[in-house]
N, C-alpha and C positions, 0 to 999 in steps of 0.2 A: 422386374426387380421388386424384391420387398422392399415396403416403405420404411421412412428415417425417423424415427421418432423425436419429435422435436425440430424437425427441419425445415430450417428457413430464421433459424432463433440467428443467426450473425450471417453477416454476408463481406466481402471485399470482392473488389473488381477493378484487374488492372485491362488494358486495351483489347485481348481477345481471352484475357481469362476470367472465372467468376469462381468464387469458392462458398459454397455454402455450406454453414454449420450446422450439426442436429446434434443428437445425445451419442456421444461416445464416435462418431464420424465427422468428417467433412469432404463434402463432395466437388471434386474440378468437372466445370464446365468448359469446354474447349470451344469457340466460336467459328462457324466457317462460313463462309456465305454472309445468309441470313439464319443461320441459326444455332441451335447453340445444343450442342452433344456432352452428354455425359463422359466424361473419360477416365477418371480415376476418385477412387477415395482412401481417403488420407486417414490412417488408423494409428492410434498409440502403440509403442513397440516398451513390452516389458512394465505395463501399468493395471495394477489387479482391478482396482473400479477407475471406469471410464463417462464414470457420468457426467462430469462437467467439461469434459472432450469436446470442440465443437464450441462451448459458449464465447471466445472472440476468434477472428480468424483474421487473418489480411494477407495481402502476395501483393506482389509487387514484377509480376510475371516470370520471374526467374525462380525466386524462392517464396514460401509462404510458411506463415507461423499461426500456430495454432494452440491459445489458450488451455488448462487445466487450472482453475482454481482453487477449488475443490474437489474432493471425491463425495458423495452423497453418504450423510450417515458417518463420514471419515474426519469426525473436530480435529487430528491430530496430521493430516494430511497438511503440506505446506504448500501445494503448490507448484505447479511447471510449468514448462512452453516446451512445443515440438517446433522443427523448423524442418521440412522438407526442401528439397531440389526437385522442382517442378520440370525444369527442361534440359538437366543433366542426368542421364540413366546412368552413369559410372561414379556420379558422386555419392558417397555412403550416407544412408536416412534411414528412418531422422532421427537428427542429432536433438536431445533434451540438455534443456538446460534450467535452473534454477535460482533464487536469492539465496548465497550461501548464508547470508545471517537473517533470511524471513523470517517472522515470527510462525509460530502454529496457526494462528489467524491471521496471517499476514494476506490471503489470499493471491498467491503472485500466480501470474497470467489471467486476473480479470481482464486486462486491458492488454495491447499486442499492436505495435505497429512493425510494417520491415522496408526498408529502403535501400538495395544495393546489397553492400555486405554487413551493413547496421542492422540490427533488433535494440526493440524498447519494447521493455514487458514490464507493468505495473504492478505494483504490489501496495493496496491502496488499505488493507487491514481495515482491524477496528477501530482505529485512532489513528497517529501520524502515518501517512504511506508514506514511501517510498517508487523511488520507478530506475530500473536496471537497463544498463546502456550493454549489450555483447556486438562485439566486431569481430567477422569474420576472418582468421587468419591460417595460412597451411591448413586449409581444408575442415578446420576447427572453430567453432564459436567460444568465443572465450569472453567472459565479464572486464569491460574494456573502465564501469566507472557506475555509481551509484547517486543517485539526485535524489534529494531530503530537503524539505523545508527547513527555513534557518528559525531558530527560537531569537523572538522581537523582545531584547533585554528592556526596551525602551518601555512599551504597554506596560509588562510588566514591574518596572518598576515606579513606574506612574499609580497602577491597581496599589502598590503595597502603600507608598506614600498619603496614598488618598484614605487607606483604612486606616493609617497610624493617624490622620488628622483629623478622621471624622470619630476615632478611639478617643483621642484628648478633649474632642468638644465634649464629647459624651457624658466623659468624666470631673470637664472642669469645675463644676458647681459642686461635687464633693470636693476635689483635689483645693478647691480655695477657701473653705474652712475646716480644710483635717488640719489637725494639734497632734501629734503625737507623742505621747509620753516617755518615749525613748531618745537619748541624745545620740545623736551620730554623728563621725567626725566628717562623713559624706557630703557634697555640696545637694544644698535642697531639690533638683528636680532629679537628681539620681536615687534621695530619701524617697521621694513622693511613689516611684516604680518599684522597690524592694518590696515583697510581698511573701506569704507562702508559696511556695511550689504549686501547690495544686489550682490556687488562684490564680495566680501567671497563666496557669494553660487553659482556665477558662477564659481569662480576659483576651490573650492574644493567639492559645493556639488554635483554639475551631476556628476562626478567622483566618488564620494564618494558612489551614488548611487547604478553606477555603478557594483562598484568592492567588497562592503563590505557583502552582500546577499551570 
């Protein structure tokens, strides 16, 4: 056999089976004995670059799922997972499947586990991931539910708090002896924040910018 380029980059291994990753393959290992025989490799069906083919894989003896992250060179690629049937020959493979709202850089199928009729495929991006639950049904993988970190209102509203107070120390030693020349029927700490426009957004919005993301 010609060699795998890249091979040996991801491994899973369930009781007699072993699946190793290389670039644009992955190869089953069948165990008998003591030893352990090549027996199938597992190829993308209907995918033009398969370069990141192979970077996670896992089985779980019945079925195994196999990562695509990215394609190489392809910024606009979103991402897949194959799921093969390892020891049904009349089951139809493999079935691809996706994060219907990935981002471009979402990079889904860095990560891959399979358990039964479960898959979880992560989609861990530039910034907040995500990670994709599909459950096997009538012969179909289907998106069964999607897990997202929850946004902590609390930090955050602790971070703004603390800029508005350490904004007012800042300024108190002007703010307690400005006189202003203008009467206003305003109550005085509403007077004291009325400003230009342009001044506003230097005093609170880079700050704001800042700390409220």
């Amino acid at each position: 056999d010609e060699p795998t380029p890249g091979f040996g980059r991801s491994l899973a291994t369930s009781p007699d089976l072993l699946i190793v990753g290389g670039e644009g393959t992955a190869a089953t290992f069948r165990r008998r004995g003591d030893r352990w025989d090549r027996e199938d490799d597992l190829t993308p069906v209907g995918l033009s670059n398969a370069a990141s083919f192979g970077g996670t894989v896992d089985c779980d003896g019945r079925y195994a799922v196999v990562g695509v992250s990215q394609g190489e060179g392809e910024s606009a690629q979103r991402g897949s997972a194959f799921l093969f049937a390892i020891d049904d020959p009349l089951d139809p493979a493999p079935a691809s499947v996706a994060g219907p709202d990935s981002g471009v850089d979402g990079a889904f199928g860095a990560a891959a586990v399979i358990k039964g009729s479960l898959a979880v495929v992560g989609s861990p991006g530039s910034g907040n991931g995500a990670v994709y639950l599909f459950r096997r049904t009538l012969d179909r993988w289907r998106l069964e539910r999607k897990l997202v970190t929850q946004w902590r209102f609390a930090p955050a509203a602790v971070a703004v708090g603390l800029l508005f107070a350490a904004a007012l120390l800042a300024v108190a030693p002007f703010l307690s002896t400005f006189e202003s020349a203008v009467n206003s029927p305003l109550p005085l700490p509403l007077r004291l924040i009325v400003t230009r426009p342009v001044h506003l957004l230097l005093v609170w919005g880079i700050p704001a910018l800042v700390v409220l993301p």
